[in-house]
Gaussian input, Z-matrix of N, CA and C with variables (Angstrom, degrees):
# hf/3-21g

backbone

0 1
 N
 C     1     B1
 C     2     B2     1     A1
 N     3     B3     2     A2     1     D1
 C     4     B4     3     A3     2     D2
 C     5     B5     4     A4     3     D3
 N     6     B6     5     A5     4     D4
 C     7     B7     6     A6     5     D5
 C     8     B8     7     A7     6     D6
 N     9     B9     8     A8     7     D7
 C    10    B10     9     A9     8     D8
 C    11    B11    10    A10     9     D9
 N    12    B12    11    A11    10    D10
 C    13    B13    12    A12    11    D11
 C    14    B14    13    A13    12    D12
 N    15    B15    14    A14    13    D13
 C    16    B16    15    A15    14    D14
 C    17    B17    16    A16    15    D15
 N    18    B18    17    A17    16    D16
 C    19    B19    18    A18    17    D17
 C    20    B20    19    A19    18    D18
 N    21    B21    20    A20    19    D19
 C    22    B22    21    A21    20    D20
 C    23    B23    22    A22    21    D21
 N    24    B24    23    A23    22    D22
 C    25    B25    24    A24    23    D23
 C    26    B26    25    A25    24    D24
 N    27    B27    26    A26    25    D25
 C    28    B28    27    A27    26    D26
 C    29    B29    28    A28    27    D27
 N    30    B30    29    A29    28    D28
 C    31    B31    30    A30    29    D29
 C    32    B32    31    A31    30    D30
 N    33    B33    32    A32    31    D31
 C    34    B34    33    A33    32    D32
 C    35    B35    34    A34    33    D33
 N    36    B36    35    A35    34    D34
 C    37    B37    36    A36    35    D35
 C    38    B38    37    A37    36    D36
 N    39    B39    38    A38    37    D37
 C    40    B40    39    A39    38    D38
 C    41    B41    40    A40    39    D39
 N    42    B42    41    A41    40    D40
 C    43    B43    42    A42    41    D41
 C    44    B44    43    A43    42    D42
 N    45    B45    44    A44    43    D43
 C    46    B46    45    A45    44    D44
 C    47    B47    46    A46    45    D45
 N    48    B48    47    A47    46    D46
 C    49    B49    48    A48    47    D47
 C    50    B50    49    A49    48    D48
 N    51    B51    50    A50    49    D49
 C    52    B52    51    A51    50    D50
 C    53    B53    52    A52    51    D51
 N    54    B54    53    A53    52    D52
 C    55    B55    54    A54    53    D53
 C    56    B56    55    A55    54    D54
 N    57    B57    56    A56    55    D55
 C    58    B58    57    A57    56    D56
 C    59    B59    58    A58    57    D57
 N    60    B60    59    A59    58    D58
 C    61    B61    60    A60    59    D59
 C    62    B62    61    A61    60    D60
 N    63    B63    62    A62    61    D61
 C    64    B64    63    A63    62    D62
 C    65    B65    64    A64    63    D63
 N    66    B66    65    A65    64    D64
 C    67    B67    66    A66    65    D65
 C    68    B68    67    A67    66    D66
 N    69    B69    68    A68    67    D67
 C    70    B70    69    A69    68    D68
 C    71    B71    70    A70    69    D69
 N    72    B72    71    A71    70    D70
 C    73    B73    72    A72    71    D71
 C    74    B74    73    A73    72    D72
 N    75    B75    74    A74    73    D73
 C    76    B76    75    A75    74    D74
 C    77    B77    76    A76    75    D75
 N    78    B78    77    A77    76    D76
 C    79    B79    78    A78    77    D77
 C    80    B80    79    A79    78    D78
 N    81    B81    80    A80    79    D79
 C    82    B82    81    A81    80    D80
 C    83    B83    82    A82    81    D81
 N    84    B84    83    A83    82    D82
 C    85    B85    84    A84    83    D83
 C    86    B86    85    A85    84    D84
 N    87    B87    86    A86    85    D85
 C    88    B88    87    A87    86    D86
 C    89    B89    88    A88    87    D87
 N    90    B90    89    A89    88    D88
 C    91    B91    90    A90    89    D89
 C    92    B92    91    A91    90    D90
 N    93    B93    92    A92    91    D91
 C    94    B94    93    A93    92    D92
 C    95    B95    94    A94    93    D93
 N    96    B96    95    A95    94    D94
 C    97    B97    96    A96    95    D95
 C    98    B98    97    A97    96    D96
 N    99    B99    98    A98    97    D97
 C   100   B100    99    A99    98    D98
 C   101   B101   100   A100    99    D99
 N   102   B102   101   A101   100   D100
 C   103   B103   102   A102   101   D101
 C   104   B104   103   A103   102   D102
 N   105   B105   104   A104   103   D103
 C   106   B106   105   A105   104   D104
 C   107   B107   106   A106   105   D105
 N   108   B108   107   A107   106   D106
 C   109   B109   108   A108   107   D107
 C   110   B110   109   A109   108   D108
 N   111   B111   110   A110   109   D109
 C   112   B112   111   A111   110   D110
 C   113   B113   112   A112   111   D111
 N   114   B114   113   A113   112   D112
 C   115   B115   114   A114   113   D113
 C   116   B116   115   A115   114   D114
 N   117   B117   116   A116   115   D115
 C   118   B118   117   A117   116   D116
 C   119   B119   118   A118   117   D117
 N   120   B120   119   A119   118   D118
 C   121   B121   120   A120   119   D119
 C   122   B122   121   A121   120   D120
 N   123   B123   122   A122   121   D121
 C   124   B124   123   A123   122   D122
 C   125   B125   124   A124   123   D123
 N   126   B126   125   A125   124   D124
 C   127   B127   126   A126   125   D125
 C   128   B128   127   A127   126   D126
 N   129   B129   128   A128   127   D127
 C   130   B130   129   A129   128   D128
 C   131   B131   130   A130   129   D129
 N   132   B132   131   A131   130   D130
 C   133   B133   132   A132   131   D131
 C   134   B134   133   A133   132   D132
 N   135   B135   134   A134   133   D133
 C   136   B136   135   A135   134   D134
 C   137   B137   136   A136   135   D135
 N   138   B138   137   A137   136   D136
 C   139   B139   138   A138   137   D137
 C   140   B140   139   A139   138   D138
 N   141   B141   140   A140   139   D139
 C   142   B142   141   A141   140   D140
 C   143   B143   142   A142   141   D141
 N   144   B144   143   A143   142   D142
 C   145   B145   144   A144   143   D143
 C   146   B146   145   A145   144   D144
 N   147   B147   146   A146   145   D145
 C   148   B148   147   A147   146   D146
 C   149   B149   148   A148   147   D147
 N   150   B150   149   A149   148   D148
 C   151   B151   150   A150   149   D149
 C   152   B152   151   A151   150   D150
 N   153   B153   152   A152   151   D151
 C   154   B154   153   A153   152   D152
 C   155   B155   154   A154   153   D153
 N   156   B156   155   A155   154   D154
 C   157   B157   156   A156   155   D155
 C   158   B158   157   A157   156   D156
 N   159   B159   158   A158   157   D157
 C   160   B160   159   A159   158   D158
 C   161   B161   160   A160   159   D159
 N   162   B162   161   A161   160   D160
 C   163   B163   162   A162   161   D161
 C   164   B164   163   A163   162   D162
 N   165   B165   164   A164   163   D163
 C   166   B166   165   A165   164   D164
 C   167   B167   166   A166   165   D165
 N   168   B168   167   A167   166   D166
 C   169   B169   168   A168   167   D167
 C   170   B170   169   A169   168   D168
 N   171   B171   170   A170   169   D169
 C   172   B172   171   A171   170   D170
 C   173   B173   172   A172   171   D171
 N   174   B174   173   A173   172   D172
 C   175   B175   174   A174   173   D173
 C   176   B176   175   A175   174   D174
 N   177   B177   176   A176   175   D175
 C   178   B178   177   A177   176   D176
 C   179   B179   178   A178   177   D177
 N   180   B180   179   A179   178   D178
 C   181   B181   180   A180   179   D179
 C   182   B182   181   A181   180   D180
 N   183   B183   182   A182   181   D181
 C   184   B184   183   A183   182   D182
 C   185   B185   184   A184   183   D183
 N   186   B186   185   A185   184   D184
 C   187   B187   186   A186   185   D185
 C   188   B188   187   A187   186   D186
 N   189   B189   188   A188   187   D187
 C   190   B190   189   A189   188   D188
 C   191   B191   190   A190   189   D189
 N   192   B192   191   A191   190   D190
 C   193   B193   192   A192   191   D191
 C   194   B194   193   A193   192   D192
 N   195   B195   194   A194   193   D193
 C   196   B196   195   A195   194   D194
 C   197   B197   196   A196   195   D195
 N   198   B198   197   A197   196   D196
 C   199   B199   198   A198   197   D197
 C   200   B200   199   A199   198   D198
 N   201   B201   200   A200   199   D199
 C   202   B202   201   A201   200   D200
 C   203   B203   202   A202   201   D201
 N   204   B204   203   A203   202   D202
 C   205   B205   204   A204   203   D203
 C   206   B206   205   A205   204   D204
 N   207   B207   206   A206   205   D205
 C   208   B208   207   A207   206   D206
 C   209   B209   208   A208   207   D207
 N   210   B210   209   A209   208   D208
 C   211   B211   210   A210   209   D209
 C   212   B212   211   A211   210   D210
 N   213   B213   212   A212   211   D211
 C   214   B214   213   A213   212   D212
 C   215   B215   214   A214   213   D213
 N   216   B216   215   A215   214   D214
 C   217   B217   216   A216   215   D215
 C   218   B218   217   A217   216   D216
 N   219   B219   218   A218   217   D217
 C   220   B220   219   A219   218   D218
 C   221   B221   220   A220   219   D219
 N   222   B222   221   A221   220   D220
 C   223   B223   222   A222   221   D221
 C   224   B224   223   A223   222   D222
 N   225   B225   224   A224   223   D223
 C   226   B226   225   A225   224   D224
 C   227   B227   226   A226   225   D225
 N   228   B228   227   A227   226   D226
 C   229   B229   228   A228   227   D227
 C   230   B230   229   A229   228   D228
 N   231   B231   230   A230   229   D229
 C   232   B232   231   A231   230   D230
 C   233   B233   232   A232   231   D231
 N   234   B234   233   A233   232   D232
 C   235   B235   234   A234   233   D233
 C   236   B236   235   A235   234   D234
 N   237   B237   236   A236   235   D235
 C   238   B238   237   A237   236   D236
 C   239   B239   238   A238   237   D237
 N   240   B240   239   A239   238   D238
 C   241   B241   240   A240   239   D239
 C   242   B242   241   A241   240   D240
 N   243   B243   242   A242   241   D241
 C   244   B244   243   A243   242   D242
 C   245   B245   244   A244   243   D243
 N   246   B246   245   A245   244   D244
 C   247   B247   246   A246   245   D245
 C   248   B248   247   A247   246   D246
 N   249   B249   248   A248   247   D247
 C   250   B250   249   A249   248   D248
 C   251   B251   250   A250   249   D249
 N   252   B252   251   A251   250   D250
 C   253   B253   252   A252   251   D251
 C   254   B254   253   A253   252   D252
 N   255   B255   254   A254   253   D253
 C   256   B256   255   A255   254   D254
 C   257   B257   256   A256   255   D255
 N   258   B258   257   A257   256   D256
 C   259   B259   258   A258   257   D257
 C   260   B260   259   A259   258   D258
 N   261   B261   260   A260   259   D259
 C   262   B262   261   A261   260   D260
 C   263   B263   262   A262   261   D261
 N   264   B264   263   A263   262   D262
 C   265   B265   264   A264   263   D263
 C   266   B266   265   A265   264   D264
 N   267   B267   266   A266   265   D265
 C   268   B268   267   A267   266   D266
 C   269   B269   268   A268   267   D267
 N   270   B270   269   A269   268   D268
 C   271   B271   270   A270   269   D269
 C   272   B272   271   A271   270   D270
 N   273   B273   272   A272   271   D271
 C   274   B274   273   A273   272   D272
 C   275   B275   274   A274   273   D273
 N   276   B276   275   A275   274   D274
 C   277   B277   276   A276   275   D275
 C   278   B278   277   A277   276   D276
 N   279   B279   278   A278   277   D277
 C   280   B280   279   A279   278   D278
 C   281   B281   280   A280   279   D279
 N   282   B282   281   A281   280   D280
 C   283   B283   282   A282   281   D281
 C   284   B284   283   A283   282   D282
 N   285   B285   284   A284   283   D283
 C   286   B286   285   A285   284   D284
 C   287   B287   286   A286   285   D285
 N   288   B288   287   A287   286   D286
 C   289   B289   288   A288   287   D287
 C   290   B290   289   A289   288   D288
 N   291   B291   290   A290   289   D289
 C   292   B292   291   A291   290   D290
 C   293   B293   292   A292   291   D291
 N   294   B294   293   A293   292   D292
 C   295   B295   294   A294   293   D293
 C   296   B296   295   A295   294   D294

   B1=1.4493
   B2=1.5275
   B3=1.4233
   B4=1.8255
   B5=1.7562
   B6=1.4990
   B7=1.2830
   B8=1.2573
   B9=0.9976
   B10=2.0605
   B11=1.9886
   B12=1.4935
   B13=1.7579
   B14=0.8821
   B15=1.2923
   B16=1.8013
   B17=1.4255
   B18=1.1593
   B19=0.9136
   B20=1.8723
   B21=1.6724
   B22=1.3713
   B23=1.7973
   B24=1.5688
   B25=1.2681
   B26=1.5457
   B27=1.4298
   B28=1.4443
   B29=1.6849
   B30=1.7178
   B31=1.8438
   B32=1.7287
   B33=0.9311
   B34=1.1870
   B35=0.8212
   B36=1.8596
   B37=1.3223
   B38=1.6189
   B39=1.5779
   B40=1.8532
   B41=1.6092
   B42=1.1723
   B43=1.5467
   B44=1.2043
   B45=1.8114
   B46=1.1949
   B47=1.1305
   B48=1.7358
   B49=1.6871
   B50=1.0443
   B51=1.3692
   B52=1.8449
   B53=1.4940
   B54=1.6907
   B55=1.4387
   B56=1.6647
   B57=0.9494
   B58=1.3868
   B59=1.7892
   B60=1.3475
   B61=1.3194
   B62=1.8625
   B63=1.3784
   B64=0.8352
   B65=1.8699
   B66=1.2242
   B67=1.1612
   B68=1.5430
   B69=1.3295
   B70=1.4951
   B71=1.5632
   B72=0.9826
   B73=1.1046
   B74=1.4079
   B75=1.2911
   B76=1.9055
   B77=2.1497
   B78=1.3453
   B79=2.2572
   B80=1.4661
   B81=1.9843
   B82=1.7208
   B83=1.0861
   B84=1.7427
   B85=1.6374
   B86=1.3508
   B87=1.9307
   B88=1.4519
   B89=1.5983
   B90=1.5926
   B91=1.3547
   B92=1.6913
   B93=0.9115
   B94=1.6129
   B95=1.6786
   B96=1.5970
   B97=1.6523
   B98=1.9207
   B99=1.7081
   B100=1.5310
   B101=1.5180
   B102=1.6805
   B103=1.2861
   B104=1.2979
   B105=1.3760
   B106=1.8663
   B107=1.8929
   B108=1.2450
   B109=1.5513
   B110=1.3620
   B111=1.9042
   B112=1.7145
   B113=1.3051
   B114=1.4964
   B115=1.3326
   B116=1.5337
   B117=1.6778
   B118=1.4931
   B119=1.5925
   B120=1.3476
   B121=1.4433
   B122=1.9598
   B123=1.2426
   B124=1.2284
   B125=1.5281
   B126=0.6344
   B127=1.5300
   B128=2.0482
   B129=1.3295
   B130=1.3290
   B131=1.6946
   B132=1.2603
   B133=1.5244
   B134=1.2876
   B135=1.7723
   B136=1.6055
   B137=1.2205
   B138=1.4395
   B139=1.5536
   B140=1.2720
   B141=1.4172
   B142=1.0296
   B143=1.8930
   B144=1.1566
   B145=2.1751
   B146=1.7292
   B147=1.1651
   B148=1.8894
   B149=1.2922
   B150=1.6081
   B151=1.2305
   B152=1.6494
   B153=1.4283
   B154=1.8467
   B155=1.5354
   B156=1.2224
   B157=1.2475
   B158=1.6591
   B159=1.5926
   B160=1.8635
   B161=1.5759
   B162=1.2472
   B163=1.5267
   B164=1.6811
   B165=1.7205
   B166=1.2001
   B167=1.8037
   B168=1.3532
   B169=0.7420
   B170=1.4356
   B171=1.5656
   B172=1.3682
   B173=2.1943
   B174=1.3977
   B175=1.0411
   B176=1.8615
   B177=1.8109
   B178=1.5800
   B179=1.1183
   B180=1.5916
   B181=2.0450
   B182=1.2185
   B183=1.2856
   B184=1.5199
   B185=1.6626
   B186=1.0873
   B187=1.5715
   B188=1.7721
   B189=1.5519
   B190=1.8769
   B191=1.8223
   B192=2.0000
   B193=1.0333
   B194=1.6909
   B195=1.0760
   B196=1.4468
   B197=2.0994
   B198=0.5947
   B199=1.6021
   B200=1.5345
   B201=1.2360
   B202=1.5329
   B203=1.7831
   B204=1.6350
   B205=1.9853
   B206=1.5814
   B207=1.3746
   B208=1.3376
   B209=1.0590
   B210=1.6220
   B211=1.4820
   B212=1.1505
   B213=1.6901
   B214=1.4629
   B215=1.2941
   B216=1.7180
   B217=1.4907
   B218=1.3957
   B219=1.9381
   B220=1.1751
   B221=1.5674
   B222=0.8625
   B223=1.8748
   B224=1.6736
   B225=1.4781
   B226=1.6702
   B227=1.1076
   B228=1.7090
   B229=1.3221
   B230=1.9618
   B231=1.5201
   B232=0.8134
   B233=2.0907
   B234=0.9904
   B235=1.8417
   B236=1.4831
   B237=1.5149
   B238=1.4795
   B239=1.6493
   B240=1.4351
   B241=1.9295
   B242=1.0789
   B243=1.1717
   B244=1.5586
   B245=1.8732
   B246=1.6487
   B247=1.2305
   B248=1.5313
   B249=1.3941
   B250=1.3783
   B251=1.3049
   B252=1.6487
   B253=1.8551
   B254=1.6021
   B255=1.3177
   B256=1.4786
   B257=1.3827
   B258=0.9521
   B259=1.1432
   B260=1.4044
   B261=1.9124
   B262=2.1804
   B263=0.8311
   B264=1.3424
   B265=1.5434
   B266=1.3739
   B267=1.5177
   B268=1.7276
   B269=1.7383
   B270=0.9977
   B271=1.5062
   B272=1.7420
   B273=1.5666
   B274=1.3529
   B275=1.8399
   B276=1.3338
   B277=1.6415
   B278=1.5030
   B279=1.4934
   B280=1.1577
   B281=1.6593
   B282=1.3276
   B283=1.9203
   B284=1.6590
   B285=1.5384
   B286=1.6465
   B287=0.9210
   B288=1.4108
   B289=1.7478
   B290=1.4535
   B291=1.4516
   B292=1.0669
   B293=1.9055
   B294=1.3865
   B295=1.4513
   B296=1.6190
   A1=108.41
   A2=108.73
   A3=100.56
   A4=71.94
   A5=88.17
   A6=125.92
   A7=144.83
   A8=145.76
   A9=129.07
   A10=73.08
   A11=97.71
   A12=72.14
   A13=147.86
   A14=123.88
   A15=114.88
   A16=104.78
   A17=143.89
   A18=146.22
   A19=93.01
   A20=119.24
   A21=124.91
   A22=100.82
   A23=99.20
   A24=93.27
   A25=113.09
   A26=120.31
   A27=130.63
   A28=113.07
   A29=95.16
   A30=99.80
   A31=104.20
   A32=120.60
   A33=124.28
   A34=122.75
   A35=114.39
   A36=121.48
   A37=98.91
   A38=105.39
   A39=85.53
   A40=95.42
   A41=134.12
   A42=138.86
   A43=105.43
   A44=141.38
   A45=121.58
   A46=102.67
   A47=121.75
   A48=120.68
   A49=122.44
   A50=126.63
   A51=125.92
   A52=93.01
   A53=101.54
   A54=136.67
   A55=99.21
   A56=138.30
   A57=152.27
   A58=116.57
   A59=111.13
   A60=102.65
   A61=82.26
   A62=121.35
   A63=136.20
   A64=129.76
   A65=134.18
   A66=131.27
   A67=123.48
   A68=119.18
   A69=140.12
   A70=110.21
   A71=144.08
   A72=146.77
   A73=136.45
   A74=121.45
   A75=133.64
   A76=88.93
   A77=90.86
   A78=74.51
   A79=114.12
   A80=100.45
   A81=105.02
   A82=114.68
   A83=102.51
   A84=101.53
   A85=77.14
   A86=89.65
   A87=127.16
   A88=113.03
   A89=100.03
   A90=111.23
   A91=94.21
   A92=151.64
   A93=130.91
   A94=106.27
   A95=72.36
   A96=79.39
   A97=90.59
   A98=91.14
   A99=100.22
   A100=100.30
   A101=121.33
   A102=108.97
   A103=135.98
   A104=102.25
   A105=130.56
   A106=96.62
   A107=118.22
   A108=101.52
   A109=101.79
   A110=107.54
   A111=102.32
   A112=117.94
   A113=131.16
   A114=124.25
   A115=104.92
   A116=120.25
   A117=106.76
   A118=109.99
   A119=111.10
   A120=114.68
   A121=115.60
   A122=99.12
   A123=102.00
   A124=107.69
   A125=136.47
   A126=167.01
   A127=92.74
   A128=93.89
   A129=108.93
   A130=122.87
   A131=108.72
   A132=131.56
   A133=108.51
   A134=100.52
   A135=107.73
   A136=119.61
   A137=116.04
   A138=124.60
   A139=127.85
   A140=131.71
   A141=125.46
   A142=111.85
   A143=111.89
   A144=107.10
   A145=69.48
   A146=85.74
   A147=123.74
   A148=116.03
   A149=120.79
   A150=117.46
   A151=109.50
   A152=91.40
   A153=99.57
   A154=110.61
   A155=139.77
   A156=129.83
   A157=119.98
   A158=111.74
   A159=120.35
   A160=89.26
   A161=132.49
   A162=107.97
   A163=87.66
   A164=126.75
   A165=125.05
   A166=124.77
   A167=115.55
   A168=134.65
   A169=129.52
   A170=115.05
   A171=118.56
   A172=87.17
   A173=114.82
   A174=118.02
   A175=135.03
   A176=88.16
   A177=127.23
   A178=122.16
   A179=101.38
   A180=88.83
   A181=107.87
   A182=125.10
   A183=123.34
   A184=107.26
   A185=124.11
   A186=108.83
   A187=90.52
   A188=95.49
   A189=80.58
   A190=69.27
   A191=101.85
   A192=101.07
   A193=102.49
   A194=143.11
   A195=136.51
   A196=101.45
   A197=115.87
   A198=127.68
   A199=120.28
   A200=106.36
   A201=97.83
   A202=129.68
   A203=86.98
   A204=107.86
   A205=98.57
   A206=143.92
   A207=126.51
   A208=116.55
   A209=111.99
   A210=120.98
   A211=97.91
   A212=116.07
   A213=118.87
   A214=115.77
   A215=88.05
   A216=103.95
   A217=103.77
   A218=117.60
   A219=123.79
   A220=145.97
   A221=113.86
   A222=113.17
   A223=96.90
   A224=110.39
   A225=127.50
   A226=77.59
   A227=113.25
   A228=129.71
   A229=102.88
   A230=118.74
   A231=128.04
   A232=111.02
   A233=91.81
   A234=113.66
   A235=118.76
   A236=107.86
   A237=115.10
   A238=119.00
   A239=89.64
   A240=79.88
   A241=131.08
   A242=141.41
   A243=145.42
   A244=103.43
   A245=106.09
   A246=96.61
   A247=117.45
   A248=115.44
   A249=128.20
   A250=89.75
   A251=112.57
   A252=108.88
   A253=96.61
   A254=140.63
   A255=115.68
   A256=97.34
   A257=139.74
   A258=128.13
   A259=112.54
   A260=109.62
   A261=101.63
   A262=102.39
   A263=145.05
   A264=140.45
   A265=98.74
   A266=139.60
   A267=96.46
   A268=105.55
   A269=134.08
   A270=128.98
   A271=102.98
   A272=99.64
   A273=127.87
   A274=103.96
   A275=115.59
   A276=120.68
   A277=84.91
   A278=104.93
   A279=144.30
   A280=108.19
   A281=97.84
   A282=107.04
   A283=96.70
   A284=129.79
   A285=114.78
   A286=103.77
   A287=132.47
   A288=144.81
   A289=105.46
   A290=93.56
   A291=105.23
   A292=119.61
   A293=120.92
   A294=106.16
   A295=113.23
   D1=147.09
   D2=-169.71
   D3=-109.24
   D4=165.92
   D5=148.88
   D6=-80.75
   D7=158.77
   D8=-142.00
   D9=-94.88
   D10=-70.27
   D11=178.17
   D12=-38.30
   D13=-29.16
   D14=170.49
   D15=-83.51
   D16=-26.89
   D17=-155.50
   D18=-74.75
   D19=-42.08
   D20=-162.63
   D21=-81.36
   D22=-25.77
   D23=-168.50
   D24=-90.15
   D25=-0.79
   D26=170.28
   D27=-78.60
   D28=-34.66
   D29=164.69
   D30=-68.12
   D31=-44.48
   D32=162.21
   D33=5.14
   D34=-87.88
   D35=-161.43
   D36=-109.85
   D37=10.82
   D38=165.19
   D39=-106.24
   D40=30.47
   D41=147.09
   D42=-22.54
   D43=124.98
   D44=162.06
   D45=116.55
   D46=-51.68
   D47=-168.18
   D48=-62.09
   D49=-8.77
   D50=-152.64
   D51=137.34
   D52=171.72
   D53=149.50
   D54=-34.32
   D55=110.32
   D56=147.91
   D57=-79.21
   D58=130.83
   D59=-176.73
   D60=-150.53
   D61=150.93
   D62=155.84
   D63=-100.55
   D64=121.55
   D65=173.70
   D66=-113.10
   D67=132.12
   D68=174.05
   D69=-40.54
   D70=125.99
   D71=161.45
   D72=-131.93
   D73=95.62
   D74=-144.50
   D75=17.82
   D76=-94.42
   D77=-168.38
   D78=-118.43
   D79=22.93
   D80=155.83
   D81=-125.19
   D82=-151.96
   D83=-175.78
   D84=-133.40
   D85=174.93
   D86=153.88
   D87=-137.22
   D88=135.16
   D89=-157.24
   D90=-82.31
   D91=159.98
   D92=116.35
   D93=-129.61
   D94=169.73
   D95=-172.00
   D96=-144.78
   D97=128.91
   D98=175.22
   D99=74.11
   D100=34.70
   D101=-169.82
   D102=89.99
   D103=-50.22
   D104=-166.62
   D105=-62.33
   D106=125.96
   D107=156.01
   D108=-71.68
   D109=129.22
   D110=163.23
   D111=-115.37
   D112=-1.23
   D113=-132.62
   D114=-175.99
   D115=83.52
   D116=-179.70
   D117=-104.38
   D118=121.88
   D119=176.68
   D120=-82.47
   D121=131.55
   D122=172.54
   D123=-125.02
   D124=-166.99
   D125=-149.65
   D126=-46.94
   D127=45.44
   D128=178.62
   D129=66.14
   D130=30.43
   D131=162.00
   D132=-126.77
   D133=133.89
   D134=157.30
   D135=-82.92
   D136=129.38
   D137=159.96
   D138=-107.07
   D139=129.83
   D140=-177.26
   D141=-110.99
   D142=-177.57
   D143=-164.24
   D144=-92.59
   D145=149.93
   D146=141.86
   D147=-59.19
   D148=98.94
   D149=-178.11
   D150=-153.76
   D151=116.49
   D152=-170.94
   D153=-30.39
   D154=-30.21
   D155=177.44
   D156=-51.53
   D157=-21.72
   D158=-165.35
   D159=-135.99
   D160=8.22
   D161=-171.67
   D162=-65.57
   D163=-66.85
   D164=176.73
   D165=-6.48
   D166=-46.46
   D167=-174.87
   D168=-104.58
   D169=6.49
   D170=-164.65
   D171=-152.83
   D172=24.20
   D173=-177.87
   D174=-74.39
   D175=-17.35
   D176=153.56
   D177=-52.90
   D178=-30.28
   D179=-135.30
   D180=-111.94
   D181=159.93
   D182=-150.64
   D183=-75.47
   D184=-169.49
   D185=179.20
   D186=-163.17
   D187=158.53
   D188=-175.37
   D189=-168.09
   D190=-160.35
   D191=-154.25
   D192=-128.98
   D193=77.23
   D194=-125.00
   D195=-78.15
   D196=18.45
   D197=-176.25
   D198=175.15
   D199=118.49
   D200=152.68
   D201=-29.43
   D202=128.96
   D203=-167.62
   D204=82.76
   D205=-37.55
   D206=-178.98
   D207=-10.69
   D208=171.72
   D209=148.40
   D210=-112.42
   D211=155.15
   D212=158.99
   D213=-36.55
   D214=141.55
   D215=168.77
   D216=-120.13
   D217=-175.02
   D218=136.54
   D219=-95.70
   D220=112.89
   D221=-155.54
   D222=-65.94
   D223=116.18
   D224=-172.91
   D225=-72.80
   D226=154.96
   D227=163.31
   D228=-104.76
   D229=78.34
   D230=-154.95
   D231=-73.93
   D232=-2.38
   D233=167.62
   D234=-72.13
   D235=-39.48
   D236=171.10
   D237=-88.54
   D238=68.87
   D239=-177.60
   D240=-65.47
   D241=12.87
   D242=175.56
   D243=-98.82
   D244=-23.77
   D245=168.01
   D246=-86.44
   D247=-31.80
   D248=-155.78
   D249=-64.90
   D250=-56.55
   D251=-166.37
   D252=-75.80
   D253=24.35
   D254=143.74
   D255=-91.33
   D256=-44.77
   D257=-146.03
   D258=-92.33
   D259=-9.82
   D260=149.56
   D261=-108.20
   D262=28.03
   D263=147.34
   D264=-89.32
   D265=-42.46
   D266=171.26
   D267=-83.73
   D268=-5.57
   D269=174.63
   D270=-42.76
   D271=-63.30
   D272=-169.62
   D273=-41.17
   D274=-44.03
   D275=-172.98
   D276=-69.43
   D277=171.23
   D278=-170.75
   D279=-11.41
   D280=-45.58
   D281=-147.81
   D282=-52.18
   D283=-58.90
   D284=-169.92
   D285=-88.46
   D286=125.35
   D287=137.90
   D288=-34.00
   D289=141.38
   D290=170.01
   D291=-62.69
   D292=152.17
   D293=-173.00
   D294=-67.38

């Protein structure tokens, strides 16, 4: 379960990226921005999907499973914001369809 604070402070540092909207999810969220889901917080980590566009760039980073049945994700290191907003600024290009 996240906390309303982390949850404000993940809008936080994606300040700038797009339309930001946050959504309820049984006891997390999902971030999107511009529509796009980019960003599901669980238990007070951001995770973002595995998607050839950021593996390059997310080839460090830890990966786990943010809910039961998931698929792997990559756990954003949502503290480093100069990395985080590269890495949903290329999310944001082409690679996710809109839902």
């Amino acid at each position: 379960m996240c906390t309303t604070e982390y949850i404000n402070f993940v809008c936080s540092q994606l300040k700038g990226a797009g339309d930001i909207k946050k959504k309820k999810m049984s006891d997390d969220w999902c971030i999107c921005i511009n529509g796009k889901p980019i960003i599901f917080a669980f238990d007070n980590l951001s995770y973002v999907k595995m998607n050839p566009a950021i593996d390059d760039m997310m080839k460090s980073a830890w990966t786990g499973y943010p809910y039961a049945g998931a698929k792997e994700h990559y756990v954003l290191n949502i503290e480093q914001r100069d990395e985080a907003m590269r890495v949903v600024k290329r999310l944001l290009t082409p690679p996710l369809p809109l839902p």
